[in-house]
N, C-alpha and C positions, 0 to 999 in steps of 0.2 A: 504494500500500500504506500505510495509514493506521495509527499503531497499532503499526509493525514494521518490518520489514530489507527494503530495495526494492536493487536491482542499480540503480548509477550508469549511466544511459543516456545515450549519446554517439552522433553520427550524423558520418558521414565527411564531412569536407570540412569540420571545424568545426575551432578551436583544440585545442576541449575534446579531439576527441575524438584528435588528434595529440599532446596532453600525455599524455591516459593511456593510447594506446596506447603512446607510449614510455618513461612508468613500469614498462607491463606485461612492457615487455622487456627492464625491468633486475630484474624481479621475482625472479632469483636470487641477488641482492646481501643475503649474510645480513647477520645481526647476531653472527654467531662471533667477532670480534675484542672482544665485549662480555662474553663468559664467558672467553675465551682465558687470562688468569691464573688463574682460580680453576683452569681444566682442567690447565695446567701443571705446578700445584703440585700437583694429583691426580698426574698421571702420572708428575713426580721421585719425589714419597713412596713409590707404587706400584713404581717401577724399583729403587728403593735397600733398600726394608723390606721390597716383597714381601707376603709373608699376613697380618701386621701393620699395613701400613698399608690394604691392601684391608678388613680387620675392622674399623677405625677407621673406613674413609667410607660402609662398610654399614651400621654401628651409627647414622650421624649422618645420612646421607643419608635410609635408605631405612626406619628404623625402625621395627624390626620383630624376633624371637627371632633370632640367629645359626644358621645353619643344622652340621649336627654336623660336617660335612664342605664343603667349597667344591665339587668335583666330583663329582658321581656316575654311576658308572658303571653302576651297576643299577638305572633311576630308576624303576621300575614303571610302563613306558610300556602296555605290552600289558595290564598288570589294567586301568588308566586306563581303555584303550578300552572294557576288554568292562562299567565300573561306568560310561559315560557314558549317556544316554537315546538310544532307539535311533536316531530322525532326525539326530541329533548325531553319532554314531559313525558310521550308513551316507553323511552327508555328508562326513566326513573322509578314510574309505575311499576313496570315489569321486573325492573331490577330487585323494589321492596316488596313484589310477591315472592319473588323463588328465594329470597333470601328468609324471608319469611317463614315458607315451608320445608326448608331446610333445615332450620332451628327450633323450629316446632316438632319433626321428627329428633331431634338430640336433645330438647326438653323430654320428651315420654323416658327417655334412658335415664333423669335425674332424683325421682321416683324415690323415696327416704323406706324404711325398710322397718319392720319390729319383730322379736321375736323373745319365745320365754324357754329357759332352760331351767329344769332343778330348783325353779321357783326364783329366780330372776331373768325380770323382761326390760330386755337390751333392746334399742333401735337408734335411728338416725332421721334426723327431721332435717327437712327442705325449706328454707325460707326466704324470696328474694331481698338483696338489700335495698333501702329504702330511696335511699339515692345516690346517681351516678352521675361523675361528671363526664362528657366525650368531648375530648379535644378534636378541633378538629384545622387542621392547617390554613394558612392563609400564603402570602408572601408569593411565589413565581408561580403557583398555583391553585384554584380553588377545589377543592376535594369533596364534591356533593355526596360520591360512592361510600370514603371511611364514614360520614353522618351514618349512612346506610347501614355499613357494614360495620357499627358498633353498637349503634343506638336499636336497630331492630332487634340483635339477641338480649338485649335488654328489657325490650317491652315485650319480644317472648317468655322470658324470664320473669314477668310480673314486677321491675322496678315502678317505683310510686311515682318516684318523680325525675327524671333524665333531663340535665340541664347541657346543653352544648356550647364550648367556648371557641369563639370563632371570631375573630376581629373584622368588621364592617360587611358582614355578611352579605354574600351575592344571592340576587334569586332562586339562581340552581339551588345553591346548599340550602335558603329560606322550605324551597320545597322538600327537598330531601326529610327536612327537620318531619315537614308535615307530616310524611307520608311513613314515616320510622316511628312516632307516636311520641317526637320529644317534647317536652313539655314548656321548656323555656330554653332562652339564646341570652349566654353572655356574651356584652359585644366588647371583647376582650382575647390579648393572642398573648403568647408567652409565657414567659416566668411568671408574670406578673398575674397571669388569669389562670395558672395552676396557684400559687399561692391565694388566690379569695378561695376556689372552688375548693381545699385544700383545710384553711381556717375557718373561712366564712368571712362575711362581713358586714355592716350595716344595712347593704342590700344585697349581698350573694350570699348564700347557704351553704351552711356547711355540708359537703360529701361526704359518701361511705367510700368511695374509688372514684379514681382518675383512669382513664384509656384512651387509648387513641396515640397515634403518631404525631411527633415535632420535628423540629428543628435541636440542635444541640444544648439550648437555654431551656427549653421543655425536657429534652430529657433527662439535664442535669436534676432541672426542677423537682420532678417527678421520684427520681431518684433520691432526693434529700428529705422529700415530705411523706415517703413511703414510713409507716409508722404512725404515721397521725390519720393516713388513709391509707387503703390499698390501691395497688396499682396493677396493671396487666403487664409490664414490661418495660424494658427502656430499647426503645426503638433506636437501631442504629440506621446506616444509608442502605437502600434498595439494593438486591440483589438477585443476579438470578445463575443456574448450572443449568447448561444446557448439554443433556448427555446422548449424544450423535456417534453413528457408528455410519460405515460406506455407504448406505443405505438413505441415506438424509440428503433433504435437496438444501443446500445451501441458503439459498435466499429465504426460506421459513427460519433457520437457524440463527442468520445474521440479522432477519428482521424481530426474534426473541429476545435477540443480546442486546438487540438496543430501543426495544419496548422497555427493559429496566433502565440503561444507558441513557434516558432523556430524563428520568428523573430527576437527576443529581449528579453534580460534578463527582461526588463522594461514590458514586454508587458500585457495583462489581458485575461486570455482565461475563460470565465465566464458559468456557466449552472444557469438557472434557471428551474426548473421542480416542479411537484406536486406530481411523484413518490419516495419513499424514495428505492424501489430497484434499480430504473433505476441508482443511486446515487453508489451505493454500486456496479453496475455492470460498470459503467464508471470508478470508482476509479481504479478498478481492470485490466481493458481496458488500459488504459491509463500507468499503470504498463509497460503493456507486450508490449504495441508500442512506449514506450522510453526507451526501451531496447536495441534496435535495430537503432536507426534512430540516423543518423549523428551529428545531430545537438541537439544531447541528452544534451551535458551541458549546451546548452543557454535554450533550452524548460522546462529541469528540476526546472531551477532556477525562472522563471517563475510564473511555474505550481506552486511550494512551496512558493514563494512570493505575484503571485499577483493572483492564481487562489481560484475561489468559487464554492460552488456549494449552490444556495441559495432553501431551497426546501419552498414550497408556497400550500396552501390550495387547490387551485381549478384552473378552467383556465379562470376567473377571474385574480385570483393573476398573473399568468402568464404575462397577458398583462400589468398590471400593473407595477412590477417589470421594462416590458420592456419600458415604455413611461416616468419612472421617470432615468430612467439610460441615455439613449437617445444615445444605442453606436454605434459606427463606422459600425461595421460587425454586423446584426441578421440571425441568423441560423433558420429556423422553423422547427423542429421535431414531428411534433402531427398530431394526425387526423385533418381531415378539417384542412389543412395547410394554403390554402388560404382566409379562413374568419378568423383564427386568424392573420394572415398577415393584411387583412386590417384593425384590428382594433389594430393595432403598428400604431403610428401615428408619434414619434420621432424616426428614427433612420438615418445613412448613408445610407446602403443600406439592402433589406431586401433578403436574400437569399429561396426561399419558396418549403419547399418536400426536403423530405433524398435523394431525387437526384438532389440534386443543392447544390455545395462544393460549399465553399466561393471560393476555388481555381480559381473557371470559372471565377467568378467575378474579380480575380488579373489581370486574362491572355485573355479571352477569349471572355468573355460572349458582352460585347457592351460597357456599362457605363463605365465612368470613375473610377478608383479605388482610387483617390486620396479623402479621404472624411473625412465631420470631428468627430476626435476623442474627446476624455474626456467629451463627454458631452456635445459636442458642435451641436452634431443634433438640441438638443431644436432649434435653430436660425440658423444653416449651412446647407448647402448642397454638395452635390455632386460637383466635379470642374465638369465643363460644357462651352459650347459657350457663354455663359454669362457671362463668367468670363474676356470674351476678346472682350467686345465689350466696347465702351461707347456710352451712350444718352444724346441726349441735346435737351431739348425742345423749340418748335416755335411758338411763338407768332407774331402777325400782327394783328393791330386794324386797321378799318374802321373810318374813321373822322364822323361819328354819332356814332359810338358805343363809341368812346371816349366822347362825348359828352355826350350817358344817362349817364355812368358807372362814369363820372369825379367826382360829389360832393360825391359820396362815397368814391370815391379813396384819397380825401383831406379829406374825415372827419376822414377814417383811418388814414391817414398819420401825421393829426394833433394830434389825440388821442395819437400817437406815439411819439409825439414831432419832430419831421419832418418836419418839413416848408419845405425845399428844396424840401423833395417830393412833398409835395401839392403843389409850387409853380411848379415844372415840369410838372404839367396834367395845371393848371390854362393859363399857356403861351402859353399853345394850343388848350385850350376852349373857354377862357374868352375874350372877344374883347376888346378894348381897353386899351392892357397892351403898 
């Protein structure tokens, strides 16, 4: 690729390609300890002053008119839809259905459970949280879909109240709100509008969790306030593997790598293959469609900084590559798509067959698109109705079952150094206290 942004190509069994594979798999090592004061000093001023200091980092941050109110509860989500162009609006539609019915079927699986043994009855109770905050991005671009794709497993989930922080909010997103069932719009972006949603404040509420994708100030954010709420994750930059064997047409490949590649300077649009022309014909691909395409400066920068193209023996290596990377987006390009799909065992989401863009999966497809990045498959998942409920378990003894179970429950508790514990079964076993 002469002229442009070429994917660093590496062939297994080389140093090269052993060094950046194991950059690649420290690729969620942010740079959050680099904003971490400035974000601090956001989130005291915001704890202590509240709407005053929130008006102060809106006015400096994000400027632009003060909006009349911080929440709105009557945002004009439904006029929104019906003054949007109508491909626009019936994509939205259609979007909050199937997202809809996707999480409705993975709500039936969350279902709390009871049962009685020996004369104590154990279970698990399901309860959604009461309220959520969804971030939801502003700045090079508006993100109607993340509304979508956090706020409806929410209102699947039965949250009460689903507040979204979104600074000067566009129609698109106004509707999305609508059509997700969120209840209110903070018009607020950053550090600054996780810490209200986060504390609270004279007019924002306090949250049970924060989700949704940011920028590096929000995830610092996020990060720092986890503890005072929960949170879904700290989002790092987009990424996608696309895992291609001879088989794969090039130009679906190169157009994958840089469906993530326009998001973010930051982002990592990866190939893994065991063809070394398929390599040579991507590079070239990839050439003639960032030629053309608007968001050429951010995907070029990308493609030149954080794209690879890692080529691998056999497909064997294939799957490999893909379970130690463990990334956000997998693309599958190969024969038998779906038995090397099931045998990816880490990723976010697995996209399976050269007709399945990662694109459906942003907009269309069901699942949520909010998932984790850098490596955080190994242990993350997908956001989901799970993310909005809580459990708490139930216990009820039987006064004989307290009676077999009691001199274990003292022997532990003394092993522990616990008297109190053991004396708390003894005062209601032992006669004569």
């Amino acid at each position: 690729m002469t002229g442009g942004a070429a994917l660093r190509a590496v062939t297994q069994g080389t140093a090269s390609y052993e060094a950046l594979l194991s950059a690649l798999a420290r690729r969620g090592e942010s740079d959050l300890d680099r904003v971490e004061p400035a974000v601090r000093e956001i989130l005291a001023a915001v704890r202590s002053e509240g709407d005053a200091a929130l008006t102060r980092y809106v006015s400096r941050f994000e400027k632009r008119p003060l909006p009349k109110a911080w929440v709105e509860r009557d945002y004009g989500g439904e006029a929104a839809l019906r003054c949007l162009p109508k491909p626009v609006a019936e994509a939205l539609i259609e979007a909050a259905a199937r997202i809809r019915r996707y999480h409705e079927r993975q709500a039936q699986a969350l279902g709390g459970f009871e049962y009685t043994e020996d004369g104590v009855t154990l279970g698990s109770r399901v309860t959604p949280l009461a309220r959520v905050g969804v971030y939801a991005p502003g700045g090079k671009a508006r993100y109607p879909s993340s509304v979508l794709m956090c706020a409806v497993p929410a209102q699947v989930a039965g949250v009460e109240d689903i507040i979204v922080a979104c600074p000067d909010t566009s129609p698109e997103v106004r509707a999305a709100c609508h059509l997700a069932g969120v209840h209110a719009l903070l018009d607020a972006g950053g550090a600054q509008a996780v810490a209200a949603l986060a504390y609270g404040t004279a007019s924002v509420p306090r949250v049970d969790k924060i989700v949704g994708p940011g920028n590096i100030y929000v995830a610092a954010a996020k990060r720092l306030v986890f503890g005072e709420v929960d949170i879904d994750s700290i989002a790092g930059p987009s990424e996608i593997l696309v895992v291609a064997d001879e088989t794969a047409d090039p130009v679906l490949v190169a157009a994958d790598l840089l469906s993530q590649a326009e998001h973010d300077e930051a982002a990592y649009p990866l190939l893994v293959t065991n063809s070394t022309r398929l390599v040579e014909l991507v590079q070239a691909e990839l050439a003639r469609q960032l030629s053309d395409l608007p968001r050429k400066a951010i995907a070029e920068v990308s493609v030149r900084n954080n794209g690879a193209a890692l080529l691998v023996k056999d497909r064997d290596g294939l799957i490999a590559v893909c379970n130690q990377l463990a990334a956000e987006h997998v693309a599958v390009h190969t024969a038998g798509a779906r038995e090397l799909a099931d045998r990816i065992l880490r990723a976010g989401a697995i996209f399976v067959g050269a007709m399945t863009p990662e694109a459906a999966g942003d907009y269309l497809a069901g699942p949520s698109h909010v998932l984790p990045t850098g490596g955080a498959a190994r242990y993350g998942a997908p956001l989901g109705v799970y993310d909005f409920v809580s459990r708490t378990s139930i216990i009820a003894y039987e006064a004989a079952a307290l009676l077999e179970q009691g001199p274990k429950i003292t022997a532990f508790a003394r092993a522990e150094g616990l008297e109190a514990h053991a004396r708390a079964v003894e005062f209601r076993t032992v006669s004569g206290r």
